[in-house]
Backbone as CSV, one residue per row, in Angstrom:
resi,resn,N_x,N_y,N_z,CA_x,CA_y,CA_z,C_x,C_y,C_z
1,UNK,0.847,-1.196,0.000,0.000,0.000,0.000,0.883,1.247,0.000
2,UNK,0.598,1.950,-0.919,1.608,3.284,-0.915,0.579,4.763,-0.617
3,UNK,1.298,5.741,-0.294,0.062,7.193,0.179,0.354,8.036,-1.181
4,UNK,-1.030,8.627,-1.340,-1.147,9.470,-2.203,-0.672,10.810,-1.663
5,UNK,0.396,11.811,-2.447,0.586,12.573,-1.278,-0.587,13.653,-2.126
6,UNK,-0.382,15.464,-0.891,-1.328,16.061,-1.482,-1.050,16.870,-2.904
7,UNK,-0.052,17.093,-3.345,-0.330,17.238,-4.714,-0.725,16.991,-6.016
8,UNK,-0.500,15.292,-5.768,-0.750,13.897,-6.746,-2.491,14.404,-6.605
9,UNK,-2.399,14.603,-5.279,-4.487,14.258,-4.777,-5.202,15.907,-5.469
10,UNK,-4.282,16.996,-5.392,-5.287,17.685,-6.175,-5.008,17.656,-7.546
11,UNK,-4.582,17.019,-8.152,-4.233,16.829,-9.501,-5.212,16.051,-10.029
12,UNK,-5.831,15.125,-8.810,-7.054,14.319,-8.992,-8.086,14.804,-8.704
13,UNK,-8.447,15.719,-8.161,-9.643,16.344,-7.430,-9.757,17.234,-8.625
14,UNK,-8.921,18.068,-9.186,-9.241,18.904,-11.020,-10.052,18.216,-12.098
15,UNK,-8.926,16.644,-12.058,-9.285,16.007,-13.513,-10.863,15.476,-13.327
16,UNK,-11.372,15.350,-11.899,-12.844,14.770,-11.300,-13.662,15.975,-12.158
17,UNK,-13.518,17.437,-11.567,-14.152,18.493,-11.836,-14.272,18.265,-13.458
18,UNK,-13.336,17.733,-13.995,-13.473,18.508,-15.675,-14.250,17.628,-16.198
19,UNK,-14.118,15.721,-15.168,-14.599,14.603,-15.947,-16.178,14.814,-16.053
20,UNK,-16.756,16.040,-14.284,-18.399,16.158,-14.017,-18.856,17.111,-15.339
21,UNK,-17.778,18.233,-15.041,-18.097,19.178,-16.322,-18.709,19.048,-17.115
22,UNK,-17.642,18.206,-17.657,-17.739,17.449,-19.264,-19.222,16.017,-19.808
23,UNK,-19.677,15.775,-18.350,-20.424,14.568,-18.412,-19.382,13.441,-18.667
24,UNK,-17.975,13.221,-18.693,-17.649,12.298,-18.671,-16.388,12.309,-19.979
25,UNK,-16.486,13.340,-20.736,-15.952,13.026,-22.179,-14.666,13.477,-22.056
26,UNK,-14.337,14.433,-20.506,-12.929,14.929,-20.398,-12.772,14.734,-19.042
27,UNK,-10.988,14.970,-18.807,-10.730,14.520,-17.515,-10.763,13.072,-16.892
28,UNK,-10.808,12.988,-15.508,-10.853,11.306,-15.111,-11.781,11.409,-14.076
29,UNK,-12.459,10.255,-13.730,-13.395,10.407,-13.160,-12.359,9.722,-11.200
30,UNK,-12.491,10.874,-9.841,-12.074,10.324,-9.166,-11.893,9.129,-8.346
31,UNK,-10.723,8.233,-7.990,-10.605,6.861,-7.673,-9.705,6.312,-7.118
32,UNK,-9.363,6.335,-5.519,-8.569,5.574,-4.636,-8.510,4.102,-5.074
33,UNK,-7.766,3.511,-5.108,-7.686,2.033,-4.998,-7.406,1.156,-3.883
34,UNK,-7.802,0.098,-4.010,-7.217,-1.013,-2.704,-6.056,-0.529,-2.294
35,UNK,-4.872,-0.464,-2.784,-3.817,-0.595,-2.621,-3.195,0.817,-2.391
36,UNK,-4.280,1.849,-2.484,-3.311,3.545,-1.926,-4.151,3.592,-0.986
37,UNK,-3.511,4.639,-0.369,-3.511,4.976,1.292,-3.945,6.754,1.458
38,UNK,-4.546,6.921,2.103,-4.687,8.948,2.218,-4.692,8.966,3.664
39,UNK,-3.850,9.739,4.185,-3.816,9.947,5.280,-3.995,11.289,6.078
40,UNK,-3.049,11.906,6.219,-3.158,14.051,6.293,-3.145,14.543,5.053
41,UNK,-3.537,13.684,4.207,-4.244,15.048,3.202,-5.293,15.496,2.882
42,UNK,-5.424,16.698,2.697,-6.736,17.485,2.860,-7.321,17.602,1.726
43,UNK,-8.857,17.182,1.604,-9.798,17.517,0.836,-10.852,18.460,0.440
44,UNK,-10.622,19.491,1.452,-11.876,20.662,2.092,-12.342,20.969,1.132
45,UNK,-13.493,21.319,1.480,-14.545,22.013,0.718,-14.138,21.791,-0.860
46,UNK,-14.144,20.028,-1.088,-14.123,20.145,-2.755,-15.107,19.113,-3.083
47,UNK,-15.714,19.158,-4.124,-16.333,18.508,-5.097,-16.171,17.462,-6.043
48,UNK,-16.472,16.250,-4.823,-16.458,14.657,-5.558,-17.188,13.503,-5.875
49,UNK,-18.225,14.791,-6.391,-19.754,14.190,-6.492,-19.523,12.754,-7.519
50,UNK,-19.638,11.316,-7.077,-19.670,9.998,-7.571,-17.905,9.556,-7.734
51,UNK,-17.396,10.207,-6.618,-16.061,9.587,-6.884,-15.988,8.013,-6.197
52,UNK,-14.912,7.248,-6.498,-14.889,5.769,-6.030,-13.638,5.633,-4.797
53,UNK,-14.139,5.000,-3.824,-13.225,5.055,-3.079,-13.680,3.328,-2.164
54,UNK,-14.198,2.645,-2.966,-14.462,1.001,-2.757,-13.103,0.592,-2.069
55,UNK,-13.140,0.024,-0.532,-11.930,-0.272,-0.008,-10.531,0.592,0.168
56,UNK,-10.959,1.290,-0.024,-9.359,2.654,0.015,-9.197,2.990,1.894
57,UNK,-7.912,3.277,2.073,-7.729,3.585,3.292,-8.002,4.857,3.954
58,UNK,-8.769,5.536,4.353,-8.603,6.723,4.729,-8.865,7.308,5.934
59,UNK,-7.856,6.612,6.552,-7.676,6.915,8.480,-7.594,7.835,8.501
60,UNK,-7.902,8.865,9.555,-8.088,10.257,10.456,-7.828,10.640,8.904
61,UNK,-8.330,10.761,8.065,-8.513,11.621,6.520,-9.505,12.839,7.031
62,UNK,-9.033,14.127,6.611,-9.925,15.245,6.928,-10.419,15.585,5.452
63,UNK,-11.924,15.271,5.334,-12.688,15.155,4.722,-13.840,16.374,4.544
64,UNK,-13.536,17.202,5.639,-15.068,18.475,6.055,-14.972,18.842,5.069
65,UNK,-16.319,18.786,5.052,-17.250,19.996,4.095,-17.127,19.441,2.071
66,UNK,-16.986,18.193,2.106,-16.665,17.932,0.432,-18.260,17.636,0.489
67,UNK,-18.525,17.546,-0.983,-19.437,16.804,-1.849,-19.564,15.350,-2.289
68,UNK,-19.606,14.433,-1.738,-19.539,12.991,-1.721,-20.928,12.625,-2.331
69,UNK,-21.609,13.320,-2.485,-23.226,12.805,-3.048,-22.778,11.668,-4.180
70,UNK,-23.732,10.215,-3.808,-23.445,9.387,-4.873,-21.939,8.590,-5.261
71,UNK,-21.093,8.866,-3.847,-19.947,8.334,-3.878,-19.663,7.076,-3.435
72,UNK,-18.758,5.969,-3.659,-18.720,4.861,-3.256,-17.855,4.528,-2.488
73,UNK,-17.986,4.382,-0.847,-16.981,3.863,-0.166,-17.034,2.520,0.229
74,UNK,-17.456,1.924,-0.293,-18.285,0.503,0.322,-17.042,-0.241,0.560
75,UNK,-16.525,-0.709,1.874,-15.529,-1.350,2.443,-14.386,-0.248,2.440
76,UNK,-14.451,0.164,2.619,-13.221,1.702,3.032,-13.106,1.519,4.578
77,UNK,-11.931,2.086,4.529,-11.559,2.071,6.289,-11.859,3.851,6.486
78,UNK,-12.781,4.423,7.198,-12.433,5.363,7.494,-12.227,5.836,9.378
79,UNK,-11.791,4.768,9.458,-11.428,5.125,11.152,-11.168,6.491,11.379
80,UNK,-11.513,7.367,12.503,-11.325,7.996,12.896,-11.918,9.545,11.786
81,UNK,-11.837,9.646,10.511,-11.975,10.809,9.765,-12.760,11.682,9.686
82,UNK,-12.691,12.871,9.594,-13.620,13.607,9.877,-14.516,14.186,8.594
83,UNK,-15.843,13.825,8.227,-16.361,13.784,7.450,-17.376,14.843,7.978
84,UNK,-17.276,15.860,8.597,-18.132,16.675,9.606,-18.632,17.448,8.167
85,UNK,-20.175,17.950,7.892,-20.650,18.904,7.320,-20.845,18.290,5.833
86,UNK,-20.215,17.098,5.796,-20.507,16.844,4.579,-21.668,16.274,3.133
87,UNK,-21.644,16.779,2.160,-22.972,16.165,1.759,-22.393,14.070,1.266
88,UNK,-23.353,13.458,1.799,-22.933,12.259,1.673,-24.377,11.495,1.356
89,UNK,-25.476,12.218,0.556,-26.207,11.260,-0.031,-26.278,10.614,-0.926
90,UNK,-26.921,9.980,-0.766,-26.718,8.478,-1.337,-25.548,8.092,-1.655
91,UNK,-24.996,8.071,-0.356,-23.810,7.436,-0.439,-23.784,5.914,0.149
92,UNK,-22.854,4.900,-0.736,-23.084,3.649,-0.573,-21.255,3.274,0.392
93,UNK,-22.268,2.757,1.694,-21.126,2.812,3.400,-21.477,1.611,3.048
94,UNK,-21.630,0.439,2.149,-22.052,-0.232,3.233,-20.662,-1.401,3.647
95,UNK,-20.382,-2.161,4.814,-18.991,-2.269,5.089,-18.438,-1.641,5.438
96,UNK,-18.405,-0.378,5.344,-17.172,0.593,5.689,-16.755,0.382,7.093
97,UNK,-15.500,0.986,7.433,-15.184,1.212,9.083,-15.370,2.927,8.920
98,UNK,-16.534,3.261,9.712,-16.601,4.650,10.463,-16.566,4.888,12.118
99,UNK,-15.511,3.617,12.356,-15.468,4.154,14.033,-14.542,5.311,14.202
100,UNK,-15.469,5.910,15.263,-14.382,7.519,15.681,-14.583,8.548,14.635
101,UNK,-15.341,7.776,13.696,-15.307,9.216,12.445,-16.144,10.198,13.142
102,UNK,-16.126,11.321,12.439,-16.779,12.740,12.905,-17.226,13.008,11.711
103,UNK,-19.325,12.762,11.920,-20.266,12.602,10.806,-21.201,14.064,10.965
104,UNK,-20.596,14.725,11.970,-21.664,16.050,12.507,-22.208,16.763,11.623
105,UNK,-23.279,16.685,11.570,-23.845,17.737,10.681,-23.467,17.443,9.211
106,UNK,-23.436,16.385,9.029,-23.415,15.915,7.654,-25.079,15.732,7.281
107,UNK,-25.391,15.824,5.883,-26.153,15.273,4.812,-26.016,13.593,4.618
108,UNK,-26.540,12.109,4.817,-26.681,11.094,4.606,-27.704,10.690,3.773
109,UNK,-28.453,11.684,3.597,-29.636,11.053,3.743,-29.987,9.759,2.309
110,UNK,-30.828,9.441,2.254,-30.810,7.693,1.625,-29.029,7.317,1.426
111,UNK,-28.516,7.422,2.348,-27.342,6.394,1.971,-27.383,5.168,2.703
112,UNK,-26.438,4.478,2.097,-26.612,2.915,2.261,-25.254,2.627,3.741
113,UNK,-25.778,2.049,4.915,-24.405,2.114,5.599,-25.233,0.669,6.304
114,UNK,-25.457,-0.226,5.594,-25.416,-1.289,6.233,-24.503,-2.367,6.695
115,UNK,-24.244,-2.916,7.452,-22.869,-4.250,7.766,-22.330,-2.477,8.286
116,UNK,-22.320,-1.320,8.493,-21.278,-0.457,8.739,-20.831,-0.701,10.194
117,UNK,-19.346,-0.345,10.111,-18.767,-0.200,11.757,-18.615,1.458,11.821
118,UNK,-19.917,1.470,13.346,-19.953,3.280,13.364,-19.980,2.844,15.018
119,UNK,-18.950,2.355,15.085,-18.882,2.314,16.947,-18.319,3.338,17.066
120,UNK,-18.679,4.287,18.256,-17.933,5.445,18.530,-18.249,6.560,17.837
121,UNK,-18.627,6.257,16.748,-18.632,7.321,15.451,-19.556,8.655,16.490
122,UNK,-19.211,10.074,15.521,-19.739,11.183,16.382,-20.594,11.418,15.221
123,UNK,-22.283,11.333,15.109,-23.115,12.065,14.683,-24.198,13.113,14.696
124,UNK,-23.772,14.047,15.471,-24.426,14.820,16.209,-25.086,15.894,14.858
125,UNK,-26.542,16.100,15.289,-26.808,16.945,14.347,-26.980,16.451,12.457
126,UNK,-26.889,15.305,12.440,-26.582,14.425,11.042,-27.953,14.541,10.690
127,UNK,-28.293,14.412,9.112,-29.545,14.469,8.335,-29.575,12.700,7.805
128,UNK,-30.306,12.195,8.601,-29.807,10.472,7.801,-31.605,10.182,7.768
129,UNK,-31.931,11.095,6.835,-33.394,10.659,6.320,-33.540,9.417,5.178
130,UNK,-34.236,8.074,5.543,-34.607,7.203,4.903,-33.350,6.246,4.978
131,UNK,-32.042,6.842,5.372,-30.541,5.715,5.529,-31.085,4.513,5.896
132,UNK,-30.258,3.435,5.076,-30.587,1.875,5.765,-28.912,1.419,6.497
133,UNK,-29.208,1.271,7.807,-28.510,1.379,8.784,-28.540,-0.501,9.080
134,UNK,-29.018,-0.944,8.487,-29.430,-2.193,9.093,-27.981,-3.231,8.875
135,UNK,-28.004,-4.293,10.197,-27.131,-4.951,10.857,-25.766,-3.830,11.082
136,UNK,-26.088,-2.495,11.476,-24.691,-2.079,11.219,-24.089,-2.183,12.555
137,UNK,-23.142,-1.724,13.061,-22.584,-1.633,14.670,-22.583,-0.130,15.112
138,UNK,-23.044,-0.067,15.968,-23.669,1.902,16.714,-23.341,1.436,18.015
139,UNK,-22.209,0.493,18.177,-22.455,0.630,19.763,-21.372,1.693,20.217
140,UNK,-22.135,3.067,21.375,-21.206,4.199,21.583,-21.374,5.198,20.839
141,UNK,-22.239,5.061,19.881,-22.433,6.213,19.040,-23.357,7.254,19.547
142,UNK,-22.971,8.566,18.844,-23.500,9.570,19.338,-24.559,9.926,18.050
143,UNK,-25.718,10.158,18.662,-26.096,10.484,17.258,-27.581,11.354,18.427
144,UNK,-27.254,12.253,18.831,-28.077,13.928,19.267,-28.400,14.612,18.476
145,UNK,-29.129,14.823,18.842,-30.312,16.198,17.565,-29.939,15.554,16.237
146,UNK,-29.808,14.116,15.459,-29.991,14.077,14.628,-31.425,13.779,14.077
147,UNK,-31.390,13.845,12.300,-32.440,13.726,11.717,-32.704,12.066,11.622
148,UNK,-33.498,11.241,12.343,-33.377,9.732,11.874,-34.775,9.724,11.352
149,UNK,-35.637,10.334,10.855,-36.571,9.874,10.330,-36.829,8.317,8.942
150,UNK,-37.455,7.612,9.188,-38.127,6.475,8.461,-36.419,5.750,8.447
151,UNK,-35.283,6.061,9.090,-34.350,5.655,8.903,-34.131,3.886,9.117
152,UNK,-33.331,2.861,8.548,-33.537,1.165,8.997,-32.451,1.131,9.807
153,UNK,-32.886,0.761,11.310,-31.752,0.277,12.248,-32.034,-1.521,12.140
154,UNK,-32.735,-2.150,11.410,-33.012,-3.356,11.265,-31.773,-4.152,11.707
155,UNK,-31.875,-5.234,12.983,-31.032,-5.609,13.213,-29.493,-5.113,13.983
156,UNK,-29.666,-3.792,14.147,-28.682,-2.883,14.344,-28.133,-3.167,15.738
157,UNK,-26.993,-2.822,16.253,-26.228,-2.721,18.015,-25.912,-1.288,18.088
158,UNK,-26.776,-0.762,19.236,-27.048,0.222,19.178,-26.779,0.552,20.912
159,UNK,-25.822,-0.404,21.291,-25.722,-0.633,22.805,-24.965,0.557,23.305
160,UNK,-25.668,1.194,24.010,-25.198,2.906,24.677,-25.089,4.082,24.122
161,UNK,-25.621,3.486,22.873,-25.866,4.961,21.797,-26.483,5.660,22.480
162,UNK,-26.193,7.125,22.253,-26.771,8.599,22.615,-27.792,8.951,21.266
163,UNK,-29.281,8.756,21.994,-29.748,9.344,20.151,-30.762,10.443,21.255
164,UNK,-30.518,11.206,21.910,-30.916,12.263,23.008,-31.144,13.128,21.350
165,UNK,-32.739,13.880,21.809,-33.226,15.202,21.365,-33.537,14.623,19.753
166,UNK,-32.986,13.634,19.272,-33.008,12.596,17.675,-34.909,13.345,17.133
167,UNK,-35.189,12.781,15.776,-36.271,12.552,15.893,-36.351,11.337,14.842
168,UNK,-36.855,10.388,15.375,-37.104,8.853,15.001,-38.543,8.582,14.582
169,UNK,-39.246,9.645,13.800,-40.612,9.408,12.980,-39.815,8.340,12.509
170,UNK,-41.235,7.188,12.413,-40.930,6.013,12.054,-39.886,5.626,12.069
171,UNK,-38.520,5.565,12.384,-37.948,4.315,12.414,-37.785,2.992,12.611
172,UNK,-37.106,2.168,12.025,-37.530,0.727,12.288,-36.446,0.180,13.298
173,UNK,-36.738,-0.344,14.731,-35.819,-0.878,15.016,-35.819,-2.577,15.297
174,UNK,-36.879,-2.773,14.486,-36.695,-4.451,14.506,-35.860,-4.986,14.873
175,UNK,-35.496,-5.835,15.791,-34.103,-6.994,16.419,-33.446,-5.977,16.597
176,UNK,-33.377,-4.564,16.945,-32.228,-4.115,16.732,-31.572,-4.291,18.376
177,UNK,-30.402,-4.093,18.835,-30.040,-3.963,20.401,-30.127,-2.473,21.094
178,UNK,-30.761,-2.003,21.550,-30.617,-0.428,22.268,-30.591,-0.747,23.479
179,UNK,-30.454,-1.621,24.217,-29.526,-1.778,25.405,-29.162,-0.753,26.295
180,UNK,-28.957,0.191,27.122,-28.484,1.072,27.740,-28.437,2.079,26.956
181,UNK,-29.416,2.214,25.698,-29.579,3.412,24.878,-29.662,4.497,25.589
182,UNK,-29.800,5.486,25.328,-30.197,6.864,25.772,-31.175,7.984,24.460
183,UNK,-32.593,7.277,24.775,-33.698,7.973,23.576,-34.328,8.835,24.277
184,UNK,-33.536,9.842,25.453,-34.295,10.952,26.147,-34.873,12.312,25.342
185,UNK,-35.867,12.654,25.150,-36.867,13.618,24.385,-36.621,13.728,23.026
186,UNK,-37.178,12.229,22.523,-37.237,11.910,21.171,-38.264,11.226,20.764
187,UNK,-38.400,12.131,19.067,-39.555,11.961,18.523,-40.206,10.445,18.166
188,UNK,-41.107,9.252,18.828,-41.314,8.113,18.724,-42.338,7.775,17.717
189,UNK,-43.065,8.559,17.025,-43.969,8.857,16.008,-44.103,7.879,15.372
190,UNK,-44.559,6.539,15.291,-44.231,5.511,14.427,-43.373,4.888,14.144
191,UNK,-42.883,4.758,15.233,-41.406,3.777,15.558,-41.522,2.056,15.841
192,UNK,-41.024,1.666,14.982,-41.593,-0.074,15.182,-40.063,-0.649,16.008
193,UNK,-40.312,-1.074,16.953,-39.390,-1.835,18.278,-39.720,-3.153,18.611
194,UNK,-40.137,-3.445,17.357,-40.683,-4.853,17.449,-39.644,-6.344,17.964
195,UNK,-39.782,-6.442,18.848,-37.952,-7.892,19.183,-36.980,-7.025,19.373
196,UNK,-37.313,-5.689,19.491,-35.928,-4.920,19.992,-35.414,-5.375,21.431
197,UNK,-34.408,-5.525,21.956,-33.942,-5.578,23.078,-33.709,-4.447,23.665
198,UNK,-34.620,-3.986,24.508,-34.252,-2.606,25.498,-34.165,-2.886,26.753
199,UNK,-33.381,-3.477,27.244,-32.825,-4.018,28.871,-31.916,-2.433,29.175
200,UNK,-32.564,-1.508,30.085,-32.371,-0.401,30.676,-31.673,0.721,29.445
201,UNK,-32.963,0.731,28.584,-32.982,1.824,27.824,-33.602,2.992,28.349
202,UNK,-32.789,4.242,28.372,-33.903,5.560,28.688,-34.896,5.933,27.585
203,UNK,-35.951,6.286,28.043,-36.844,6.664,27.079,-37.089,8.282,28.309
């Protein structure tokens, strides 16, 4: 595995812009591989609307504020990275590692983060309208004043999650584990908890 450093990376973040431009006919369309690595290099506030990043490494990667709409991280490591503010719909997580990431106030909404590892992960304030969350791992996660509406925790571990002030119109938490959750003054509006396990959940 070798690192992309940051000049190589905005050389790639241009040829993305010219490939959207263009619809495709110029430039390259952006793409980490298995085998490269991103580590402290910075992506801010750029535009990588459907870039590929299937299995790519991108530990403590500072990520705020890009355009990810329609991007593919599906099996990516993003331990720790901070993806704070970002638009990330329909984005396809599913697999990914997002423990420790920092999701605050990001845009999710219909993205796919199922099988995801979001232990720890910080989502405070997150828009994850319609997300299918299902079998993912949330145990430790913060997820306050976010948007979870009609969101799928199907199956989900959700053991000591913070979803305080959330609003959970309809969500599904079928089988899911909320265990020592914390769902203090949140919206329950059609919330199915059907086989959920809540052994000293706050409500």
């Amino acid at each position: 595995m070798w690192n992309i450093e940051q000049d190589a990376l905005d050389r790639m973040v241009a040829s993305h812009i010219i490939w959207q431009n263009t619809g495709g006919k110029s430039g390259k369309r952006f793409e980490i591989k298995k085998d490269q690595k991103i580590g402290s290099c910075n992506f801010i506030h750029g535009n990588l609307i459907e870039a590929k990043f299937s299995g790519a490494s991108l530990i403590i990667a500072n990520l705020s504020g890009v355009d990810f709409s329609g991007a593919d991280f599906s099996g990516a490591n993003l331990y720790g990275a901070n993806l704070s503010g970002c638009n990330l719909e329909g984005v396809d997580f599913s697999r990914a590692c997002l423990s420790s990431a920092n999701l605050s106030n990001a845009n999710i909404t219909g993205s796919n983060l199922t099988r995801a590892n979001l232990t720890k992960a910080y989502l405070y304030g997150a828009n994850l309208l319609k997300a299918d969350l299902s079998r993912s791992d949330l145990t430790q996660a913060t997820l306050d004043n976010a948007s979870l509406r009609c969101v799928k925790f199907v199956g989900s571990d959700l053991y000591r999650a913070s979803l305080v002030d959330s609003d959970l119109f309809y969500a599904d938490f079928e089988n899911a584990n909320l265990k020592e959750a914390i769902l203090l003054r949140t919206n329950l509006n059609g919330v199915n908890l059907f086989n959920a396990l809540l052994h000293k959940t706050k409500f």
